[in-house]
Structures are given as C-alpha cells and as structure tokens.
N, C-alpha and C positions, 0 to 999 in steps of 0.2 A: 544446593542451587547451582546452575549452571555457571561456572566460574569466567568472567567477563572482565576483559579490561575496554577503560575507558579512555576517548582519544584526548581528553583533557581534562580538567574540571570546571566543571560548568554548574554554579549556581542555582540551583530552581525551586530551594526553600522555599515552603507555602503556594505554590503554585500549585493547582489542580490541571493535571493530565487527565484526556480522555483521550484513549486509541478504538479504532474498529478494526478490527478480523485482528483480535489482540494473539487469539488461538492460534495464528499463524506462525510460520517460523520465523519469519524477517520481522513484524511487529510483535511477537512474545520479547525478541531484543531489545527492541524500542522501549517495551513498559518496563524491561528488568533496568535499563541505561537511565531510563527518567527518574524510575525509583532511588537509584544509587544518586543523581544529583538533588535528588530531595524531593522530586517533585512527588504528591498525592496521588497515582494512577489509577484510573479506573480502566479497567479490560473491558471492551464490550466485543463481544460475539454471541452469535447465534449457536457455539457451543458451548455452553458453560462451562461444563465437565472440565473439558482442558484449559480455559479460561481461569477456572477456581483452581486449578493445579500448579498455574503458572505464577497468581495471584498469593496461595500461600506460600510459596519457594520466596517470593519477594518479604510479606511477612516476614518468614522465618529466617531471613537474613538482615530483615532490621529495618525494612521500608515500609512502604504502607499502600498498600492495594487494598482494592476489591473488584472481582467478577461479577456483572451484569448481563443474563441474555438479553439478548436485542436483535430484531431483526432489521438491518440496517433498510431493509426496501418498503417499512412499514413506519409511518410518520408514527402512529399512535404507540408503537412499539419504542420508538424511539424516545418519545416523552417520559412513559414509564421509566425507563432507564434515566433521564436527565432527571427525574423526581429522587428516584435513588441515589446519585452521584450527589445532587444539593443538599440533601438530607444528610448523605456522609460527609461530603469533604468539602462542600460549598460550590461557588458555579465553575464553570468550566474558563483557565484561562489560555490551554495548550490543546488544542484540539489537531489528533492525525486519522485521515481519513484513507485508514490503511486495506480496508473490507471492497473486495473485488476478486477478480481470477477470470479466469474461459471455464467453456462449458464443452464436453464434445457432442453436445446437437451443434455448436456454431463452428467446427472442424470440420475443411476437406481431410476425407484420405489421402489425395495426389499432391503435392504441389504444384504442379501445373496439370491444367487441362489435359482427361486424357476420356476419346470416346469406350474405352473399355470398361468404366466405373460406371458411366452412365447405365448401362445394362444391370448390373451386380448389384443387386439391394441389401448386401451386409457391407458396402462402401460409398460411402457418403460424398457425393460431389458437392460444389458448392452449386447447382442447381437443384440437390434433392434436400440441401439445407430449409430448416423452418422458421417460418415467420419469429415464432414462439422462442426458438434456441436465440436465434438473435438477441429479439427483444430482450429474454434473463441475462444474456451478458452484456448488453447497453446499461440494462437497471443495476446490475451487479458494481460494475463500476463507475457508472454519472448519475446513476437516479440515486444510488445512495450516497455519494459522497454532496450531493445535491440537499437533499432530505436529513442527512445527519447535518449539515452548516445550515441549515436553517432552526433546526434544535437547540445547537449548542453554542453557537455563535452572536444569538439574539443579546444573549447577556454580556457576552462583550463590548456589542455595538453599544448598550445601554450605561457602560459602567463608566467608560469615559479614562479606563485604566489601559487599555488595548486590548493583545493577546496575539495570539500566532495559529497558525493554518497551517500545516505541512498534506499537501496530498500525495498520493506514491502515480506518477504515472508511470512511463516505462520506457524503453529505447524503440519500444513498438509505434510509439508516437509520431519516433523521428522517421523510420527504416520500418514498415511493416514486413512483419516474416509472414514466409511461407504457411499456408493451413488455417492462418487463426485469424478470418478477416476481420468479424467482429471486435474481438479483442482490441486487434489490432486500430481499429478507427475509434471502438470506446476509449481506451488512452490517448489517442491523440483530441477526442472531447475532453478527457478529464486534464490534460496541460490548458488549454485555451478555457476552459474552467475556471481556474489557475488562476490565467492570467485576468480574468473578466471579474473572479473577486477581491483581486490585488486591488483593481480602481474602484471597484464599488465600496470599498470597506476603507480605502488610504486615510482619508479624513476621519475615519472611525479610529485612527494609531492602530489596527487590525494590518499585521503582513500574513500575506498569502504567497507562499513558494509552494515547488514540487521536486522532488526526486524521484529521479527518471533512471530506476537500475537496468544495467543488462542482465547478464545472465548471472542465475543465483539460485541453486542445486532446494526446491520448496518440496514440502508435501504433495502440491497441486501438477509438479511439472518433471517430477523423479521418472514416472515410467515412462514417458517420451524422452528421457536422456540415459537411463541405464536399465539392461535388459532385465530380469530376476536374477541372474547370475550375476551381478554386479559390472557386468560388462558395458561400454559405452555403446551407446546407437548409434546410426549413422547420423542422425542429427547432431547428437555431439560433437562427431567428426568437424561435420561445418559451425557448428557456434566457435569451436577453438580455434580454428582454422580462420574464421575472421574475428578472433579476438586476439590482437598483438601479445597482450599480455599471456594467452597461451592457457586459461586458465579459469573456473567459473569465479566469480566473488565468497568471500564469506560474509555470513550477516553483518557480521560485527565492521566491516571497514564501510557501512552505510552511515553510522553510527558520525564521523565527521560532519560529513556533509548535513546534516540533521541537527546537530546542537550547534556548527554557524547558525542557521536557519533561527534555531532557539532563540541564540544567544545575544540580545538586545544591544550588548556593547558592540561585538563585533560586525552586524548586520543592521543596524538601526536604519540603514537607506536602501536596504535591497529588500523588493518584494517584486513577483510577477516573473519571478526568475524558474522556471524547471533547470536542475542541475543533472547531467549524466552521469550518473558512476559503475561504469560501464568497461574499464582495462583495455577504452583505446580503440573498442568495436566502433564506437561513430564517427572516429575519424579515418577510420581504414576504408581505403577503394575498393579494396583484394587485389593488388597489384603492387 
C-alpha cells in the first residue's frame, strides 16, 4: 500500500466514510487517510476496477473499505450504492463529494480570442463549444455533488447525531483560468453550494465546508502540464510562475485542511467556509 503519513491523529472509530471519484488521485488519499483514522470507507466511483484496487491496499493494511460503482449523475445509481454501504457499514456519517473534472468538449484551444480558430475545425473556440460539453461538466461537478447529498445526507439530517460535508471545489472558483470556462464557473457553483448547505443543514449539527486546491499534478490534468517526454508545457510555465511557492501541491498536504474540517473538536463552529490550499497562488498579483 502506498506509504502515507498523516498530519495528525485524528480519531474516526466507527464512523462511516463515503468518498465519490474515490478512483482519483487526490480522493484515493482521502479514503487511504480516513481508513488509517479508523473510519469505515466506502470508494464510490464510476470505476470500480481502480476503486476495488485502492479498497483492497486499504484492507490489506488493516482498515476497512469497500468499492461500489456509482454513477454520481444517476440518482437511482446512487441509491443502489447507499443500499450497499448500509448493508456493510451502516449509514453514512462523513460524506466527500470529491467526483468532478473538465471535459475537452467544454475547452478553448486559445486562450484568448483569436479569429484564426474560428475557421480551423480541429480547434475548438469557445463559440464552436456545445451545449452538451458544457452541460456534462456543470452535472460532472453540481449535479452530482447535488444528487449524491441528497442520498447520503438524508440520514444524517434524520439521526440527530450530525455529520460532515466536505466538497472539493477549486482555486477556479476564485481566479478562473484560461480555457476551461465551464469548469471554471461549475466550481465556483459548487463553493456557493457549500455555502447554501452549511445554512440549510446548521440546525441539523450537519457542517458543510469546501476545499478549494490549486494546482495538483491528477490523472485528469498531466497532459496539459507535461509533454510525453516528461517535459513541462508552457502552461506549467505560468501555473508556477504565479504560484509563490514555485511548485505543484502533493495530495497528501490536502490531507490538513480535510481532518480540521473532520475534526469536531477543533472545527465544531466552522462550517460554510471554502479553504484554499493552493502555495500562495490566490494571494499573488503577478507583481
């Protein structure tokens, strides 16, 4: 199993975790980190395969998972899955709604306007973008993280015991980049998300936070920052160039910011909060 340290110890015996886009590389950390504090993790993604790989490494180091597909944009998909998590480990009281990404139907090629692409139909402007490319990356990350808290959340509101929310939005929220407009405005739905079920759920003892990473070397975003040659892009160039710290994130320094959030003692009054961790990118001008 991948060998992890962790930024503290953080209690979470008997707690039942549920993660979405557990498959990922930044939430595969989240379920390995939950498992080592005790909690119960269920992996849900839409790929099992690597879900069930990540699921037994945990296992086989002494925790307790299990992998369930799920299609996070599918209500009825998403129940199936919440039958199987209560059947294993009981209801949900840690729910992260980590399942999202871009799409490149909802990418320009240029970053800024340029009438040359308009002609060239193997380059995508943001007027030959479609309806459809949009709409999957709006559902990709609000309709599902939407659709999975209504799943999995019901039983907290009911239990009278609380629970936690962590959704992942992104620095896009704050500063949309270049290319990825969609994207770009679907995180800045999913923080005001965030914040809209901090109040609705406060009297349920239900906190709802967000962490809003910068940049952070995924499966989803490697070939727009290093060439096949392992070489950096010019995008690269500019994310370090306005990251002070001069340097992408690793998963694992998320990992803080995420069991505060957990961690009932030290957070019992903070909810509705998106946190950046981010090396300094949202405070920099470029000057």
């Amino acid at each position: 199993m991948k060998e992890m340290k962790l930024p503290y110890a953080l209690d979470l015996t008997g707690k039942v975790a549920v993660v979405t886009g557990a498959a990922g590389v930044l939430c595969s950390d989240f379920s390995r980190a939950l498992a080592k504090c005790g909690a119960k993790v269920a992996l849900l993604d839409i790929n099992e395969t690597v879900a069930k790989q990540i699921a037994d490494e945990i296992n086989a180091d002494g925790g307790k998972a299990i992998a369930v597909k799920a299609n996070c944009l599918d209500k009825a998909s998403l129940e199936e899955a919440k039958a199987i998590v209560d059947k294993t480990f009981g209801a949900c009281d840690v729910l992260i709604n980590g399942a999202g990404g871009n799409n490149p139907r909802a990418t320009t090629f240029d970053e800024t306007f340029s009438e040359k692409t308009l002609s060239d139909p193997e380059k995508q402007s943001f007027f030959s973008i479609s309806p459809d490319g949009v709409r999957f990356v709006f559902d990709l990350n609000v309709t599902a993280a939407f659709l999975t808290t209504q799943v999995f959340a019901l039983d907290m509101a009911k239990s009278g015991k609380g629970g936690n929310i962590v959704n992942i939005s992104s620095m896009n929220a704050y500063r949309p980049l270049t290319k990825i407009p969609a994207y770009s405005a679907a995180k800045a739905a999913v923080s005001n998300f965030t914040q809209w079920l901090a109040v609705h759920f406060a009297e349920a003892g239900i906190r709802v936070n967000a962490i809003a990473p910068g940049f952070f070397v995924t499966n989803q975003n490697r070939a727009l920052l290093f060439r096949e040659d392992g070489t950096p892009t010019p995008r690269t160039g500019k994310i370090l160039a306005g990251t002070p710290m001069r340097r992408f994130g690793e998963a694992s320094e998320l990992l803080g910011g995420l069991f505060f959030f957990l961690d009932d003692a030290a957070s019992g009054f903070v909810t509705g909060v998106i946190l950046p961790i981010d090396g300094g990118f949202s405070a920099y001008s470029g000057v």
